[in-house]
Residue, then its C-alpha position, 0 to 999 in steps of 0.5 A: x512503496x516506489x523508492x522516489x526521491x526524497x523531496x524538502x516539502x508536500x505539494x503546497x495545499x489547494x488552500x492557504x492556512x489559517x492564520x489564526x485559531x485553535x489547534x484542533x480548528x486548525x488540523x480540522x481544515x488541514x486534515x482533509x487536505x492531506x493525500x493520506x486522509x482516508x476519509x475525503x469522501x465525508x466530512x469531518x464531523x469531530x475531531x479532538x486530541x487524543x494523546x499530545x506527547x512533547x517530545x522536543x520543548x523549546x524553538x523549534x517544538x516537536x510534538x506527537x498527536x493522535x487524532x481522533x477524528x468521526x465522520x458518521x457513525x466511524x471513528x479514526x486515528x490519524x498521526x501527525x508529527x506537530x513542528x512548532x516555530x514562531x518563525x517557519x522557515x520557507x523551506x518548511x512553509x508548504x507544509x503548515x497547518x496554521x498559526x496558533x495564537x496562544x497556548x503551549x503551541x503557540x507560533x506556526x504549527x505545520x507537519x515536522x514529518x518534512x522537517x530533518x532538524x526534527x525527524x533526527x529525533x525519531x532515529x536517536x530515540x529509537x537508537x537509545x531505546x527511549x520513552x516518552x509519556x505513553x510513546x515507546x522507542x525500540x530498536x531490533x535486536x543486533x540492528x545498527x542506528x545511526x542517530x545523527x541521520x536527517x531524514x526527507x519523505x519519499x515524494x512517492x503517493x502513498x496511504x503512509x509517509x515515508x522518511x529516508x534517513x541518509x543511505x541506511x533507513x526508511x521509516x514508515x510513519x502509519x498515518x491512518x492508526x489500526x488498534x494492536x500491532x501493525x501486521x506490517x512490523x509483525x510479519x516483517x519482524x518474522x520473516x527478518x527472523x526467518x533469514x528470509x532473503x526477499x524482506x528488508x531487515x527491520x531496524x526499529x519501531x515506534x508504538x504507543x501504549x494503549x491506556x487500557x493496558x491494551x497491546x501496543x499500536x505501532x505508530x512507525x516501522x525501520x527498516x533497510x534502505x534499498x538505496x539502489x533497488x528499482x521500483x517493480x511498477x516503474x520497471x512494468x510501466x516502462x516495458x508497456x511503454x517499449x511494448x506500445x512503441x514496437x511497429x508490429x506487422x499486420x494481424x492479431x496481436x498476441x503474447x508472444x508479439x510482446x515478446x519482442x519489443x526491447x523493454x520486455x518485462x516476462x524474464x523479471x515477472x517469473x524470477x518475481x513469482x518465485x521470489x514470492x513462492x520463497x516468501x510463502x514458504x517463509x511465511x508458513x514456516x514462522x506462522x504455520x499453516x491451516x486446513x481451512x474446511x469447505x464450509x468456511x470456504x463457501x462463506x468466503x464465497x458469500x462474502x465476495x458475493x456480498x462485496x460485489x452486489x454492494x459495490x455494484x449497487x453504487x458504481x454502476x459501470x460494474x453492471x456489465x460483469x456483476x452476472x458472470x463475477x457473480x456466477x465464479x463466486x457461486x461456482x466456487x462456493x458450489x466446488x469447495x472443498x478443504x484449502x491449506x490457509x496462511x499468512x499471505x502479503x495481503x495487498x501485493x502489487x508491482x508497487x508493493x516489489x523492488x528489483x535489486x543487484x540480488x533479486x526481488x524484495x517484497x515491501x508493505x506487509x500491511x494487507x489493503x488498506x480499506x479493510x478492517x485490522x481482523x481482516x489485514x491480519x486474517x490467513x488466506x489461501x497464498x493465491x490471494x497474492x498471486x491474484x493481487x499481482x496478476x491484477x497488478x500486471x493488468x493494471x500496468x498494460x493499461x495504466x498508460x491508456x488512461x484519458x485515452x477514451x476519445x480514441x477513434x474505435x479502431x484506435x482503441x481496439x489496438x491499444x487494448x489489444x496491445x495491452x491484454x497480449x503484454x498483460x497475458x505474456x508478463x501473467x503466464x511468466x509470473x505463474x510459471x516462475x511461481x508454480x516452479x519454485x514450489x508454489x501451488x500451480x494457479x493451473x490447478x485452481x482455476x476456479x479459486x484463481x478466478x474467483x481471487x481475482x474478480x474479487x481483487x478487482x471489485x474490491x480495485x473499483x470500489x476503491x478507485x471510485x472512492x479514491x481516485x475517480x479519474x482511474x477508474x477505467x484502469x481495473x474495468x478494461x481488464x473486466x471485459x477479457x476476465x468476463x469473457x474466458 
């Protein structure tokens, strides 16, 4: 989550709104427009209200809906904060839904998340510790909250929405809704608990009671603003880009080549491995650890070997690597042995980091966003993350190559090999500060290491296949040297 600015409007949609219609007609055709809808790839086949709780009456309206929405055989939740005014303000037009011609919700519907008069509410509710029909407001233990905040969302692309409330709060709307407790506010929650200091502290929460007398299923996370923090992925892009325009002498490109350019990144990627080595420690501290035995770890290897024969079978430029990928998950399988398990990030990256005046902070404890609830909140081994940020550093060398594929051949073997020594320089970096601070050395695990990582990376293509075709040259290029070694 990349601390962007805030901004008083979406993007304007690629199709005007309806004028007129049912309000569930209506979020019907919006739904699929907006950039967290998970499901663009289908069509909606039904879509209803599951719960509508009105939490302001009157000009304007504020409403709270959980969508249920069915595309095949999959059901979804989705949230939406529904703003109602009979006349919509310009500054608000770009994120209405339509118009609803009678009814409680009669007037212009649009999404109140851009909205500050109405986003206000959240912040004072969770202030007082209120409730509203099956909604419940909570505030953490010892956290200040100021209610009389307006918030803006980040402009920032993301799976959630987020609104920053003044200099003090950033929350965290879940849009797509998983069933219990966020593992986001779970594990943020302990390691706020912990004291540890690479986490923003949570100020407060949004949760919805279930009708079946269930657990709770978080709808909203607050936590500290990290008003002066840079964002981790920014702070990468920006050496790549120092690195791409450094004049190099004849000869190979190496690592320590990149070294030399002025934007180096390797001193920030090892003070990152051992702020993660911190958080890990924290994490096995407030969850405890598992010896998981070799059988369950030969499973794990048969479920990556079960993920890659289905994503190569529907993305066909993975063809080339699925021999040696697959021939590393069978090694592993072939080798395991017992591994110590535990509560990892899950879905770490350098977009998922920011770099403040005191170090490194760790954001998004919600686990990768296409796996199961069971999955997002299953332990792992920790070099799962240090697989995820060195797939990170692999994608930062070479995001800026994208639409570069009509290069002259001997442009685009520099360019490459450009982008593997920053990518080699920044991952020994991040290792080393990892193994130094007390975390397990990857050099000990090359063979889980690299099984971690041929796994992050099917799962990195069959996403970018799904989401955003246009990046999908991004995790292949790395392909080619991890096949190789």
């Amino acid at each position: 989550m990349a601390p962007a600015p805030p901004v008083p409007a979406p993007s304007p949609p690629s199709d005007p709104p309806r004028t007129d219609g049912s309000l569930a007609a209506l979020l019907r055709e919006w739904l699929p427009r907006q950039r967290w809808f998970a499901g663009k790839d289908r069509p909606i086949d039904e879509l209803s209200i599951g719960t509508a709780t009105e939490l302001l009456p009157g000009e304007p309206g504020l409403r709270h809906l959980v969508l249920d929405v069915r595309q095949g055989g999959d059901l979804d939740h989705y949230q939406v904060l529904l703003g109602v005014r009979r006349h919509l303000p310009d500054r608000l037009r770009s994120g209405e839904i339509g118009r609803v011609a009678g009814g409680g919700a009669a007037g212009h519907v649009y999404d109140a998340a851009y909205d500050p008069e109405l986003t206000r509410l959240l912040l004072a509710a969770m202030a007082d510790g209120a409730t509203a029909g099956p909604l419940r407001f909570r505030h953490a233990p010892g956290s200040s909250i100021d209610p009389t905040l307006g918030g803006l969302p980040l402009s920032a692309e993301q799976s959630n929405t987020s609104i920053i409330f003044g200099a003090d709060h950033i929350c965290k709307l879940f849009r797509r809704l998983s069933p219990g407790v966020s593992p986001d506010l779970e594990v943020n929650l302990a390691l706020s608990r912990q004291g540890s200091a690479h986490v923003p502290a949570v100020h407060g929460w949004i949760e919805l009671e279930p009708g079946d007398g269930g657990e709770p299923m978080t709808l909203a996370l607050l936590s500290e603003y990290l008003r002066s923090a840079s964002d981790g992925w920014q702070l990468a892009l920006t050496s790549v880009r120092d690195w791409f325009a450094h004049p190099l002498p004849p000869g190979p490109v190496t690592a320590e080549d990149a070294g030399g350019a002025g934007g180096d990144f390797a001193g920030e990627a090892e003070r990152l491995g051992a702020a993660t080595a911190a958080v890990h420690r924290d994490l096995a501290a407030a969850f405890g650890t598992t010896e998981v035995p070799a059988c369950e770890i030969r499973e794990l290897a048969a479920s990556m070997r079960r993920q890659l024969d289905d994503v190569a079978g529907t993305v066909p430029e993975l063809a080339p690597y699925a021999g040696a990928i697959g021939a590393t998950f069978d090694e592993l399988a072939a080798t395991a042995g017992p591994l110590p398990f535990q509560r990892v990030h899950g879905d770490y990256h350098l977009g998922q980091v920011l770099r403040t005046d005191t170090g490194w902070m760790l954001l998004d404890f919600e686990g990768e966003p296409a796996r199961t609830a069971t999955e997002r909140r299953a332990s792992s081994h920790p070099l799962r993350d240090v697989a995820g940020m060195l797939r990170s550093f692999e994608y930062a060398a070479r995001f800026l190559l994208a639409g570069e594929e009509n290069v002259p051949p001997e442009t685009a073997r520099g360019l490459e090999a450009r982008a593997h020594a920053w990518a080699a320089r920044n991952r020994a970096a991040f290792c080393r500060g990892y193994a130094e601070a007390g975390g397990a050395d990857p050099e000990r695990y090359t063979v889980l290491m690299r099984a971690l990582e041929f796994d992050k990376a099917v799962y990195e293509i069959r996403y970018e296949a799904r989401n955003r075709p246009s990046w999908l040259p991004v995790p292949l290029r790395s392909l080619a040297h991890l096949a190789s070694e």
